[in-house]
Backbone as XML, in Angstrom:
<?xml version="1.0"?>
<chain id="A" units="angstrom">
  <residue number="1" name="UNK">
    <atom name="N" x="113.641" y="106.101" z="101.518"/>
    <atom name="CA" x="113.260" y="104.908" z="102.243"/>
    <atom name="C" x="112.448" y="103.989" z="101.327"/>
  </residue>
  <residue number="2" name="UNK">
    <atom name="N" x="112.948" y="102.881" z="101.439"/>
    <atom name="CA" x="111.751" y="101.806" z="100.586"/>
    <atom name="C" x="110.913" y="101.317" z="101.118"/>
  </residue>
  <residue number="3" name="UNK">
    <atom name="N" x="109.947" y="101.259" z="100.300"/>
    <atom name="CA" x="108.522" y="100.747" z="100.902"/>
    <atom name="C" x="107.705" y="99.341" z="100.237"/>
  </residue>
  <residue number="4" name="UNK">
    <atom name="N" x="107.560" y="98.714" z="100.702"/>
    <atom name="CA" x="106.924" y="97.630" z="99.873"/>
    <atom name="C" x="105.697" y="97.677" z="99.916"/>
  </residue>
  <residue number="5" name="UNK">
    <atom name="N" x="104.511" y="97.565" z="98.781"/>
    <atom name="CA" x="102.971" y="97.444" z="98.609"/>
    <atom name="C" x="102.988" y="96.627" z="97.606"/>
  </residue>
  <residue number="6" name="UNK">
    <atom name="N" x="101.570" y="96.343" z="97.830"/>
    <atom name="CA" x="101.177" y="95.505" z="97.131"/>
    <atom name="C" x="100.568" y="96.336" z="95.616"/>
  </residue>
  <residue number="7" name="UNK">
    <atom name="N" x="101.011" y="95.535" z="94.622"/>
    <atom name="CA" x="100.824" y="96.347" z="92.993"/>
    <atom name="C" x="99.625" y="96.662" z="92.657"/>
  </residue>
  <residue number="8" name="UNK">
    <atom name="N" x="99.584" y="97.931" z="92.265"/>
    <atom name="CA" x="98.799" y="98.077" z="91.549"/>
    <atom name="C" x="98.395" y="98.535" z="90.319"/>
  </residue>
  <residue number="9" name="UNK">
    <atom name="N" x="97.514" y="98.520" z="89.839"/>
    <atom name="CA" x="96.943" y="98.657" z="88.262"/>
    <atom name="C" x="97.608" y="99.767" z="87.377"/>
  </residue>
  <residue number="10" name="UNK">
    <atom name="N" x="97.931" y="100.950" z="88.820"/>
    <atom name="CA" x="98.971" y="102.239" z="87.416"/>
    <atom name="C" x="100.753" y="101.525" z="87.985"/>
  </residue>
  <residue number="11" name="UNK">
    <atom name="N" x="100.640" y="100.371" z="88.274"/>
    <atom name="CA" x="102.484" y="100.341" z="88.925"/>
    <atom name="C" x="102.405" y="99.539" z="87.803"/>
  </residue>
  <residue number="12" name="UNK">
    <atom name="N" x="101.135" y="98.591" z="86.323"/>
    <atom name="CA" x="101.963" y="97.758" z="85.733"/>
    <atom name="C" x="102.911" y="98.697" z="84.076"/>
  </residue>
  <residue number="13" name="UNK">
    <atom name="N" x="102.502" y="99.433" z="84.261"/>
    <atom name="CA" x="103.437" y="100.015" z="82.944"/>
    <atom name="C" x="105.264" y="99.956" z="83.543"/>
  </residue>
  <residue number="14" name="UNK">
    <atom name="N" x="105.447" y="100.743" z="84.768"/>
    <atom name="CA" x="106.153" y="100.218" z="85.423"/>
    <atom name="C" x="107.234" y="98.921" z="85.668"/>
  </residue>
  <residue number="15" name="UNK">
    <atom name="N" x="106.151" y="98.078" z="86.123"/>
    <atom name="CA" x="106.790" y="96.336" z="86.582"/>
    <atom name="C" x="107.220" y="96.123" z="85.186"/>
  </residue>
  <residue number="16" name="UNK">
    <atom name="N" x="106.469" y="96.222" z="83.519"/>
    <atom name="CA" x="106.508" y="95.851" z="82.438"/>
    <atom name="C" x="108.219" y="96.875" z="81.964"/>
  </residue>
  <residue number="17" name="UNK">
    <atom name="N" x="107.952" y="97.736" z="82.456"/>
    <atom name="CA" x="109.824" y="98.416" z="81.609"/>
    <atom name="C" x="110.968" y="97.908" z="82.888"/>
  </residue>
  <residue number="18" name="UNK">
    <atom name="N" x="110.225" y="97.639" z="84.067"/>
    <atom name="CA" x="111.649" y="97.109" z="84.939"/>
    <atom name="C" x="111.957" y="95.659" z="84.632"/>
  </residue>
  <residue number="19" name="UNK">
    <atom name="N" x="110.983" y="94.966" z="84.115"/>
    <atom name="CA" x="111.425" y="93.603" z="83.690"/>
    <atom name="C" x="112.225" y="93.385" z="82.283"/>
  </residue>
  <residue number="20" name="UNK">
    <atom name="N" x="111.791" y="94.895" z="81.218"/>
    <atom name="CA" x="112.124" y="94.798" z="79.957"/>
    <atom name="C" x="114.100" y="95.341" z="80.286"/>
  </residue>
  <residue number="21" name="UNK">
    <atom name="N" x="114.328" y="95.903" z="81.513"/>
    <atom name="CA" x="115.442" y="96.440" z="81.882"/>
    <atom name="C" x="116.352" y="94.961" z="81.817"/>
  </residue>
  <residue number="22" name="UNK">
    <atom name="N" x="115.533" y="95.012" z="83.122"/>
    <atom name="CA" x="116.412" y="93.304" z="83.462"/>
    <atom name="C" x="116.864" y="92.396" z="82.866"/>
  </residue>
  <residue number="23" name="UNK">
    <atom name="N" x="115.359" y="92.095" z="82.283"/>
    <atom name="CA" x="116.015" y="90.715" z="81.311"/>
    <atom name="C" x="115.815" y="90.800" z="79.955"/>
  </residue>
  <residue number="24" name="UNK">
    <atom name="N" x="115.934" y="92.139" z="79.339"/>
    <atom name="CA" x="115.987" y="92.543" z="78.086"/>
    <atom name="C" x="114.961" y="91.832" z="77.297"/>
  </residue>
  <residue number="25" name="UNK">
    <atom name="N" x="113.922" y="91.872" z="77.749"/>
    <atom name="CA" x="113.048" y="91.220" z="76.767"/>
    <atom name="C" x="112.889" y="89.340" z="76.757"/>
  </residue>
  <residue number="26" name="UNK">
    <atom name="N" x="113.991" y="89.094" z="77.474"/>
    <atom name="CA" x="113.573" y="87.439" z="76.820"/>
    <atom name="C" x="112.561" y="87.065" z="78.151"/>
  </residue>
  <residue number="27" name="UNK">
    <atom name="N" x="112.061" y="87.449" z="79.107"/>
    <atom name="CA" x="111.339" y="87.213" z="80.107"/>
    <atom name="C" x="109.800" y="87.064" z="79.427"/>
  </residue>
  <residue number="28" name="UNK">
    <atom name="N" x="109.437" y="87.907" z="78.325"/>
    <atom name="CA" x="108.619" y="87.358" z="77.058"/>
    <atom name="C" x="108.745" y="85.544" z="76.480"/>
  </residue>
  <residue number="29" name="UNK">
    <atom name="N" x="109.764" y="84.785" z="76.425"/>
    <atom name="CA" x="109.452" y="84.186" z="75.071"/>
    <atom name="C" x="109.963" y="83.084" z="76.107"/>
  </residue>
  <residue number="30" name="UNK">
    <atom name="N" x="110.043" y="82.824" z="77.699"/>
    <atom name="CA" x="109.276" y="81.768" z="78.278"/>
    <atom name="C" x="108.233" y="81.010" z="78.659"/>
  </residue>
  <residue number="31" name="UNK">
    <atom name="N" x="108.554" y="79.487" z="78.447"/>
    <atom name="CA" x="107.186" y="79.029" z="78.456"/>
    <atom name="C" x="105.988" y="79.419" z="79.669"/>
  </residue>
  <residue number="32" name="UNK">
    <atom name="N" x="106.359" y="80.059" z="80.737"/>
    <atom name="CA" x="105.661" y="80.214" z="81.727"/>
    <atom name="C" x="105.273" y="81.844" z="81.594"/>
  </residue>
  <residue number="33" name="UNK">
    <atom name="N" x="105.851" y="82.474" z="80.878"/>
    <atom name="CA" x="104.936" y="83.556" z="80.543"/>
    <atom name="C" x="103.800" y="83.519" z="80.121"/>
  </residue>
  <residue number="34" name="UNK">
    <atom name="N" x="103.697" y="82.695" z="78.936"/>
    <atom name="CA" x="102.704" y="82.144" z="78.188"/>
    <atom name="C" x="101.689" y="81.734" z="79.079"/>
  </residue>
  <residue number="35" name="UNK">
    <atom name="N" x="101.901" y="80.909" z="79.767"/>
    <atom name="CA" x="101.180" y="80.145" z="80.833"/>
    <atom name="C" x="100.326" y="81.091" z="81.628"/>
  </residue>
  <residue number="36" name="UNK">
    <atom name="N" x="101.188" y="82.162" z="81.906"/>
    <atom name="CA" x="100.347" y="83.347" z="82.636"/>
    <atom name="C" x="99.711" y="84.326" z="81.939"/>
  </residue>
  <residue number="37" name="UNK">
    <atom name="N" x="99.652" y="84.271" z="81.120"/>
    <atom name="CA" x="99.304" y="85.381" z="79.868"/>
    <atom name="C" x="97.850" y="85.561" z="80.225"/>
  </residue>
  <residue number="38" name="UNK">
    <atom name="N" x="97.101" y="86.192" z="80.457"/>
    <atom name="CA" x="95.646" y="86.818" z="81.270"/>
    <atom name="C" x="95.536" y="86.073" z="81.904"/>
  </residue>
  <residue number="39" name="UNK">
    <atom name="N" x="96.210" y="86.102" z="83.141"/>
    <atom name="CA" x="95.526" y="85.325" z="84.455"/>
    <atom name="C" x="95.840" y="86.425" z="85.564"/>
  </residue>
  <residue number="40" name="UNK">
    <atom name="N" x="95.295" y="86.497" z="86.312"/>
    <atom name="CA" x="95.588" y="87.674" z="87.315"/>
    <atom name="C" x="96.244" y="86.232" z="88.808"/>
  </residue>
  <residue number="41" name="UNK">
    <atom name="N" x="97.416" y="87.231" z="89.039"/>
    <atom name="CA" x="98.460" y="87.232" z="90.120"/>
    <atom name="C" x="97.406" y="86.304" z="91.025"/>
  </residue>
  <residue number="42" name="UNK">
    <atom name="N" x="97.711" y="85.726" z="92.559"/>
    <atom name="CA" x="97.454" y="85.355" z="93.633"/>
    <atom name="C" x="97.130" y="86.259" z="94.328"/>
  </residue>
  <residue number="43" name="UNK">
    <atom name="N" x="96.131" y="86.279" z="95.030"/>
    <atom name="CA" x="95.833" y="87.247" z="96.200"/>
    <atom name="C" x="97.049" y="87.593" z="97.089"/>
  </residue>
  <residue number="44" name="UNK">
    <atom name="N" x="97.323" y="89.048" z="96.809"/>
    <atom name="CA" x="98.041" y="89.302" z="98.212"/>
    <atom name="C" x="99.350" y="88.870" z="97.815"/>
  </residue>
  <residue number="45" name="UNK">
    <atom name="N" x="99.963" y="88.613" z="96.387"/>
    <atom name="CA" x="101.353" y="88.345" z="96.108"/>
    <atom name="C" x="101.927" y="88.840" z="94.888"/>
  </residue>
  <residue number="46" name="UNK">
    <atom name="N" x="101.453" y="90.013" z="94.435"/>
    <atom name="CA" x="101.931" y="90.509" z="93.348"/>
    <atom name="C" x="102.423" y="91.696" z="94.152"/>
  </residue>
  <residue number="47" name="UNK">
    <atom name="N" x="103.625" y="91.889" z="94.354"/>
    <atom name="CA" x="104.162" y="93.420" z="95.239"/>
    <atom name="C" x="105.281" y="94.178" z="95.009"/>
  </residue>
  <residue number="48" name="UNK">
    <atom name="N" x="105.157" y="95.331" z="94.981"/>
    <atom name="CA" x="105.954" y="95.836" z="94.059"/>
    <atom name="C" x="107.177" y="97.200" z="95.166"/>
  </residue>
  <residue number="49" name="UNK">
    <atom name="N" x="108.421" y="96.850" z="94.992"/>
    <atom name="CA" x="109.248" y="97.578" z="95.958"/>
    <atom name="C" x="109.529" y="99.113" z="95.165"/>
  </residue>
  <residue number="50" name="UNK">
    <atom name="N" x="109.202" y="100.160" z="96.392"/>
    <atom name="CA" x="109.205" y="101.212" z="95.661"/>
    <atom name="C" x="110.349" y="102.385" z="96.804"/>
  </residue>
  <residue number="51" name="UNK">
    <atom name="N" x="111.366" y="103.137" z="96.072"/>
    <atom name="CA" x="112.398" y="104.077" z="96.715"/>
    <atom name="C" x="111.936" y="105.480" z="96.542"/>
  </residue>
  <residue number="52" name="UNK">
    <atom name="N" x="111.566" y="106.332" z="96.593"/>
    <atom name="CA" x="110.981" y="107.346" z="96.268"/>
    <atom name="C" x="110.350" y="107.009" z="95.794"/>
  </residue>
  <residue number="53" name="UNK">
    <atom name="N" x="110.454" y="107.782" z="94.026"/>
    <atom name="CA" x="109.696" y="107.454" z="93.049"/>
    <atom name="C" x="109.863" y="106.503" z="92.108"/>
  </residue>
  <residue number="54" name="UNK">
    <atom name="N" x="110.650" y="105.455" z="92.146"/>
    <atom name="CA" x="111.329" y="104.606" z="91.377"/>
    <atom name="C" x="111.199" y="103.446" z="91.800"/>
  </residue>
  <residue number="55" name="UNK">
    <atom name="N" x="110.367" y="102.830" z="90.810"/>
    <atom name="CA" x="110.534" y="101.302" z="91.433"/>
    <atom name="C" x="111.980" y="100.490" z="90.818"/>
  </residue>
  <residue number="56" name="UNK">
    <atom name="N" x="112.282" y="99.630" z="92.389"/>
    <atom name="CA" x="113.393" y="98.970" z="92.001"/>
    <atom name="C" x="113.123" y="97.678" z="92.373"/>
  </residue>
  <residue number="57" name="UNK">
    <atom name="N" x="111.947" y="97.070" z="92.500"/>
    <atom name="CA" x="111.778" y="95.890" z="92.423"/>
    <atom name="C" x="110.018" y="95.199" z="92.567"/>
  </residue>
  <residue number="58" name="UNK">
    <atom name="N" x="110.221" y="93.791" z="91.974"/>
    <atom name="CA" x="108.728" y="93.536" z="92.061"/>
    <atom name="C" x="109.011" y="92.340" z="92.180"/>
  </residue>
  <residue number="59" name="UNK">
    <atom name="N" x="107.778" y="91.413" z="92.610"/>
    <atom name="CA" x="107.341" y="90.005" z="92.500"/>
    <atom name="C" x="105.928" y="90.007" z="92.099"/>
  </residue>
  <residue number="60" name="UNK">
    <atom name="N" x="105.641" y="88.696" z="91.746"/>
    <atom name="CA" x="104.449" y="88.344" z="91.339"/>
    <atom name="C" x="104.411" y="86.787" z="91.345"/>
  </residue>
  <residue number="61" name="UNK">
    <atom name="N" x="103.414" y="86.433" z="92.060"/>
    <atom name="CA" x="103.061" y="85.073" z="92.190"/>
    <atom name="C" x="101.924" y="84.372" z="91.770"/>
  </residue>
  <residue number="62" name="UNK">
    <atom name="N" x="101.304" y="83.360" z="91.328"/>
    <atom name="CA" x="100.089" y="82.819" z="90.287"/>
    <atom name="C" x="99.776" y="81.624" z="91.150"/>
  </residue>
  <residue number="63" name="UNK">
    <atom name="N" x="98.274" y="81.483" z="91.180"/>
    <atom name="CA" x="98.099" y="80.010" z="91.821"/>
    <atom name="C" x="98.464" y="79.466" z="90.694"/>
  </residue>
  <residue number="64" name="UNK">
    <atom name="N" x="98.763" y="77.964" z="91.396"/>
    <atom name="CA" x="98.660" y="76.953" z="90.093"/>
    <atom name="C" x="98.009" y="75.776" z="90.557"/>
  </residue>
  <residue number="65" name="UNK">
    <atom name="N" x="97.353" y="75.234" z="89.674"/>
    <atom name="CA" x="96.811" y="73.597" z="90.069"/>
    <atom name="C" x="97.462" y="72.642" z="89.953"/>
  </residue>
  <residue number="66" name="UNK">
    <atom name="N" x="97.495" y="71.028" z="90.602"/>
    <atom name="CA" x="98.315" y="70.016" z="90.154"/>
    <atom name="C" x="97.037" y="68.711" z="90.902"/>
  </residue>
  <residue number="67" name="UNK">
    <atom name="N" x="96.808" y="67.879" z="89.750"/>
    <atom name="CA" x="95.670" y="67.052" z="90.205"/>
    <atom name="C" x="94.459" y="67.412" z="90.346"/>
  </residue>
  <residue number="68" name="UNK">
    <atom name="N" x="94.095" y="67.644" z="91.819"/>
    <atom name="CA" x="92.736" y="68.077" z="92.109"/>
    <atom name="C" x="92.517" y="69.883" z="91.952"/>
  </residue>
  <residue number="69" name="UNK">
    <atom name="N" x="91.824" y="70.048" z="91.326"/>
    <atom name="CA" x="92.045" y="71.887" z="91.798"/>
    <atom name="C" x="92.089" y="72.497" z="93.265"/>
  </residue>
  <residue number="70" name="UNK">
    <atom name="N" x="92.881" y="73.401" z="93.584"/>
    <atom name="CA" x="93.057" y="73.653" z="94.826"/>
    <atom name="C" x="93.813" y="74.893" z="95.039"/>
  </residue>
  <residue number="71" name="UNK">
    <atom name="N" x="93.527" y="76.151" z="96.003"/>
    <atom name="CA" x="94.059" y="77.210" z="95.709"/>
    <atom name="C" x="95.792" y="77.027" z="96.082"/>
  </residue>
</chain>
């Protein structure tokens, strides 16, 4: 049965080889990686889908600002 939670700190070695699966590495050498590069996720939107023991999926979401700062 799958379960969805929200990620945590031992699921990122994890999220980091299911993304290196996916998109073979070039998910690195976008400009919006960069962009996120030490910033921690949005409250409550980094979540990670798990089948047993295997994760088979994740998201992760980032505030961003535009103009005035604002969450």
């Amino acid at each position: 049965m799958m379960r969805i939670i929200e990620q945590r700190p031992q699921d990122a070695i994890a999220v980091a080889a299911l993304l290196q699966d996916v998109f073979n590495g070039s998910h690195t050498r976008k400009t919006v990686h960069r962009l996120r590069s030490g910033r921690l996720p949005a409250d409550g939107l980094a979540l990670a889908a798990w089948e047993n023991d295997a994760l088979i999926g994740s998201v992760t979401l980032w505030d961003i600002a535009v103009g005035e700062p604002h969450r």
